[in-house]
C-alpha positions as CSV (number, residue, x, y, z in Angstrom):
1,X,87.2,70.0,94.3
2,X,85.8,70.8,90.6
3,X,84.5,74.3,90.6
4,X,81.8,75.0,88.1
5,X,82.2,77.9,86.0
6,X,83.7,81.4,87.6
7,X,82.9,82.6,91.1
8,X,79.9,86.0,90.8
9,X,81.7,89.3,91.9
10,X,79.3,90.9,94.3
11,X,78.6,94.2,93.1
12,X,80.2,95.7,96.7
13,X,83.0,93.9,95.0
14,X,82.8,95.3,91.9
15,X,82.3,98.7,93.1
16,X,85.9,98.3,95.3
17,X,87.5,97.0,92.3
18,X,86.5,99.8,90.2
19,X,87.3,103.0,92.6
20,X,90.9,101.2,93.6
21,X,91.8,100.3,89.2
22,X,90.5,104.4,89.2
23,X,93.3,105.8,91.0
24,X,96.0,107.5,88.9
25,X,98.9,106.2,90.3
26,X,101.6,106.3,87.4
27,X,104.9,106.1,88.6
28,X,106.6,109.7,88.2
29,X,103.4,110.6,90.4
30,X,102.3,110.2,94.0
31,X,100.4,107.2,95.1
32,X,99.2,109.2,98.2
33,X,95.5,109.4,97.1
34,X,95.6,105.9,96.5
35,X,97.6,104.4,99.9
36,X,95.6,107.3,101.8
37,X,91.8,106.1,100.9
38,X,93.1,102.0,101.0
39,X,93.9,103.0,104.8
40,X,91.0,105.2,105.9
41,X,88.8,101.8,103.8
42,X,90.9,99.6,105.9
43,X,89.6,101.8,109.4
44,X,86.9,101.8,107.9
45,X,86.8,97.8,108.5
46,X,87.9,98.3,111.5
47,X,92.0,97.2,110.6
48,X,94.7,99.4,111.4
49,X,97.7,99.9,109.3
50,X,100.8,102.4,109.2
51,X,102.5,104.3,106.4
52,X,106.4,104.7,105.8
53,X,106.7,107.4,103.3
54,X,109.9,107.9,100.5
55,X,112.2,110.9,101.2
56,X,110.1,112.8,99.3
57,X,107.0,112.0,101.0
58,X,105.3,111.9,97.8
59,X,105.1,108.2,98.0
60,X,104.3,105.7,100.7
61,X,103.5,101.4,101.5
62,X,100.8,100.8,103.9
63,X,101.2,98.2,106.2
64,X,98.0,96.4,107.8
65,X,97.2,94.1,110.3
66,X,94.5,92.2,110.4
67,X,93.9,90.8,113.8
68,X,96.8,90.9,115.6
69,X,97.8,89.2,118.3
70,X,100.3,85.7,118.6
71,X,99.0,83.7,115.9
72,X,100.6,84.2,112.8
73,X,98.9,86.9,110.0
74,X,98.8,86.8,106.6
75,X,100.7,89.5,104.6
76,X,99.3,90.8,100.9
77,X,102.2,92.8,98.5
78,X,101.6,94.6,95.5
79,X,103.0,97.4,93.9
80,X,100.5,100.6,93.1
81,X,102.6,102.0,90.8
82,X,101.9,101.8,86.7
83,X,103.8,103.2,83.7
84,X,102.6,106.6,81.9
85,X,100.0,106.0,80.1
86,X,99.4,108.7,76.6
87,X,96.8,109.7,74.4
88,X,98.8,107.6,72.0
89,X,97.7,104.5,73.6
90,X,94.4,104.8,73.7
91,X,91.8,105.1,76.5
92,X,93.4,104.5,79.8
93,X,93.1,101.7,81.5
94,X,89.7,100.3,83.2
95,X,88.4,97.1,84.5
96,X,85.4,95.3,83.4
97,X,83.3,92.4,84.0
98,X,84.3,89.3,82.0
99,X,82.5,86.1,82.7
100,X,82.1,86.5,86.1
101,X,85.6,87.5,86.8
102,X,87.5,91.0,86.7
103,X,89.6,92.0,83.1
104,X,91.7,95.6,83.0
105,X,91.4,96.4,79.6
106,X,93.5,99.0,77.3
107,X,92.3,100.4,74.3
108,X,89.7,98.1,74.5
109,X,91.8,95.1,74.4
110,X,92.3,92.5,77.2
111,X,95.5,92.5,79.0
């Protein structure tokens, strides 16, 4: 099936895309704020989930299940981690609309 032209991002969408791309998250920090607010979203929606925290407790995945029961799930991975990012870069990191679809942008180049 031919698709014409990219998909609209509802602006609920859009919104969730911006708070999560928001979260500092760079690696020789917590991700806490981040993995805590994705759960309490997640309850929100009515899926629960678990955390397994790093010795250090700093850090933690977040597990979810949506619907359980016998039939097989479906299981999303990602990291939520980034490298530092300096003053010497630029302007941190952000997403933007682009044609309908969703662009982070550094400095104000696409990545």
């Amino acid at each position: 099936m031919k698709r014409e032209g990219p998909l609209p991002i509802k602006a609920e969408t859009w919104d969730l895309i911006q708070r999560l791309v928001g979260f500092d998250t760079t690696s020789r920090d917590s991700n806490l704020g981040l993995i805590e607010w994705v759960r309490d979203w997640l309850k929100g929606q009515g899926v629960d989930s678990r955390l397994t925290y790093d010795p250090s407790r700093t850090k933690a995945n977040l597990f979810a299940t949506i619907h359980p029961g016998a039939r097989p799930g479906i299981v999303l991975s990602g990291h939520t981690d980034v490298v530092p990012w300096t003053a010497s870069r630029g302007t941190p990191i952000r997403s933007r609309p682009r044609s309908g679809t969703s662009a982070s942008t550094a400095a104000g180049r696409p990545t």
